[in-house]
N, C-alpha and C positions, 0 to 999 in steps of 0.2 A: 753515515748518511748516504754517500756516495755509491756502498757496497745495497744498500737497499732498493735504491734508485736502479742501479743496474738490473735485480732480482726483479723488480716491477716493472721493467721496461720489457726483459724474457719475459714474464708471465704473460703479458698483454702481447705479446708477439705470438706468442704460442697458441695462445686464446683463439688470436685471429687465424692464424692456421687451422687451427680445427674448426672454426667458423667456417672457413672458404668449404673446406670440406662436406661439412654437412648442408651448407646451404646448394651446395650442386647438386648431394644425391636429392636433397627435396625437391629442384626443380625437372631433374633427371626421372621422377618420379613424377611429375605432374601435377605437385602439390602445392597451394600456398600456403604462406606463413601463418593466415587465419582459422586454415583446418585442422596446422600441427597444434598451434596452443589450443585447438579445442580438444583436440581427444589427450593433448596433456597435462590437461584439467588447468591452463591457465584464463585469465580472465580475459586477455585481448594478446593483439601479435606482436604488441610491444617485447614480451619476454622473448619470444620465437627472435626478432629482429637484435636484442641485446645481443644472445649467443653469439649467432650470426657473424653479427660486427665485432665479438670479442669482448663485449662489454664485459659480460657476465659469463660465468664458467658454467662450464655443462654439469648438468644436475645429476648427482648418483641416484637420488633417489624417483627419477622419470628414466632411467637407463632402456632398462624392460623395454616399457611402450613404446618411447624414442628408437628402440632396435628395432620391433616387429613394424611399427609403420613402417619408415626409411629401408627394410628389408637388410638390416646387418647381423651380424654377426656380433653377439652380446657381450662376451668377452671384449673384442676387439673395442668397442663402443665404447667398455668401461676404461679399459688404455688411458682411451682419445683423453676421457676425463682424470684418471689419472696425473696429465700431464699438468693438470693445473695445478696442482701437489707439489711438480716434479719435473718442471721445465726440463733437467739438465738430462731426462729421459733422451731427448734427442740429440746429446753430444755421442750419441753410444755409435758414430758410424764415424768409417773411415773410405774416402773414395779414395781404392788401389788407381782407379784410370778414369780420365773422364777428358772428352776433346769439348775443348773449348768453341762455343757457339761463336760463327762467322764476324757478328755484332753483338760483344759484351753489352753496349747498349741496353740489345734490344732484352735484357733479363731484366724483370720486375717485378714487384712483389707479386703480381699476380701470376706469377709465373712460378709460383712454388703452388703445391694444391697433393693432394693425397691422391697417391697412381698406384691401379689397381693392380698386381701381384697373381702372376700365373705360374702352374706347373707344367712340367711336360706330360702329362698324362691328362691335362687341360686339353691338352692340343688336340685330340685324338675325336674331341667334340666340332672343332674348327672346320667346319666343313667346306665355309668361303675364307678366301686370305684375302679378300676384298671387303669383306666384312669387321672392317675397325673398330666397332664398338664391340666385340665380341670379347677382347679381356676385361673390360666395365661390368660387362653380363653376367660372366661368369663367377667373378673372382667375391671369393671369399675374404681374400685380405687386401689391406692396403697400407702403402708407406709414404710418408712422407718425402717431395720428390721436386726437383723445379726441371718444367723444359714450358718451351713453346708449343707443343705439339700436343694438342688436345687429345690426341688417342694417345699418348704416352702408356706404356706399361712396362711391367718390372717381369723378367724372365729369371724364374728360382732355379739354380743349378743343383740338382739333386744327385745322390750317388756317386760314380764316379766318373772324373770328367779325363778328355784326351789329351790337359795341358794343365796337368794337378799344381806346377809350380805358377800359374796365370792364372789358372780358375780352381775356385774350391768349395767344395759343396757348400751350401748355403747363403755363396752369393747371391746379388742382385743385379742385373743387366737390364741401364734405361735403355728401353727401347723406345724409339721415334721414326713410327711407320711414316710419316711425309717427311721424312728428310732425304731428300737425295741422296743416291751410294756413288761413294768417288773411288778413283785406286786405292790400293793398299790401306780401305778404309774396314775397321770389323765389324762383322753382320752375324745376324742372326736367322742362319737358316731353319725354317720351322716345316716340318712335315706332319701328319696326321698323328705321326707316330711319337714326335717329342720334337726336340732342337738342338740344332749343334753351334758352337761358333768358330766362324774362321773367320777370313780374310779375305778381301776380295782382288783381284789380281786382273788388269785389264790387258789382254795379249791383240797380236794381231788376228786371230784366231777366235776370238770371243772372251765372254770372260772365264776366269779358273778362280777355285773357290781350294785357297792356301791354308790347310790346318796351323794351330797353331804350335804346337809339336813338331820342329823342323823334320821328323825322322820320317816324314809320311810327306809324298810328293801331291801335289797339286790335281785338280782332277776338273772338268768343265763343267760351265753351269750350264744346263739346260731349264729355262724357265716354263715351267707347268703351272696347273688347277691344284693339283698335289703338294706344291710348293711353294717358299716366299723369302724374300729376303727383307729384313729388316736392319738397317741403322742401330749401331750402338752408340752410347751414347756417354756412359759409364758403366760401371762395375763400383756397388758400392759395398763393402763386407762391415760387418759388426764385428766390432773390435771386443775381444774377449777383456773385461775388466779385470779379470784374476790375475791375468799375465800384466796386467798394469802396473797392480798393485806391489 
């Protein structure tokens, strides 16, 4: 009884994650609840408002149209609902780093929410770094994720990186453009051209931006149009379940 209870407690937590999610891109979208159950052939926005709140599980068989309105990505859409199946889908990560917010407090549930997931070849579109909603715009994928910072996004580490034993391809890097950068805090430098991460280093001199590969010395930021530094926040990697096993 106990072990059911547990299962139905995930299920309905899960639910409401994917709720939170989809009910942002609707409003990010301009849409009300009364439009979506029309064109999803439902009778009124009651169904639209279940999901939403987690009541009821996302429908496989509205996936399609639910994709093309809300402008997703169809697979990914099917996932989301997947997970109603398959809560334990979301145990599949492991955060290698993640700095602890100032006020544990202030973390809430509504502080978890699906963040949207960029490349560095993303970047290359970025033409303002003043422009914060530009990985929302863009991003084809998204992960499940908590911070306070409403432009939150996930920086994909692709290829090879300059601190293979710290970073490895296909990490995830939260990034939180309004967090203040302190010393010895790591950042995510973002150019036109992709992104690098180091460390930030405050001298008397200005700051230096510290690889993290000690074998490479430190080098000064000069802050441009062309550049940006962003707050990390974690690093979170998928844990391979074979090697679990």
């Amino acid at each position: 009884m106990r072990t059911r209870r547990r299962k139905n407690a995930q299920l309905i937590k899960t639910r409401k994650k994917v709720g939170k999610f989809l009910q942002r891109r609707r409003k990010d979208l301009g849409l009300n609840q009364d439009q979506v159950a029309k064109i999803l052939n439902y009778k009124d926005k009651q169904a639209i408002s279940n999901i939403e709140r987690g009541v009821a599980p996302l429908p496989f068989n509205r996936i399609k149209k639910l994709a093309n309105l809300l402008k997703l990505e169809r697979k990914r859409l099917a996932k989301l609902a997947c997970l109603d199946k398959d809560p334990d889908l979301f145990k599949d990560i492991e955060f290698v780093y993640i700095k602890p917010p100032e006020d544990e407090e202030q973390i809430t549930d509504e502080s978890k929410f699906m963040i949207p997931v960029i490349t560095p070849a993303m970047c290359a579109k970025w033409k303002d770094f003043s422009n914060l909603s530009f990985p929302r715009e863009v991003a084809e994928q998204y992960e499940l994720g908590e911070s306070n910072d409403p432009n939150a996004f996930y920086a994909l580490m692709e290829g090879e990186t300059e601190a293979e034993k710290i970073i490895q391809p296909g990490d995830l890097l939260l990034i939180e453009p309004n967090h203040p950068i302190g010393n010895k805090d790591l950042v995510l430098l973002v150019t036109n051209r992709g992104f690098k991460v180091r460390k930030l280093v405050k001298t008397p001199h200005g700051d230096a931006l510290q690889p993290l590969d000690s074998d490479y010395d430190a080098t000064c930021y000069e802050e441009s149009k062309n550049n940006a530094l962003f707050f990390i926040r974690a690093l979170k990697r998928k844990v391979n379940k074979e090697r679990l096993d």
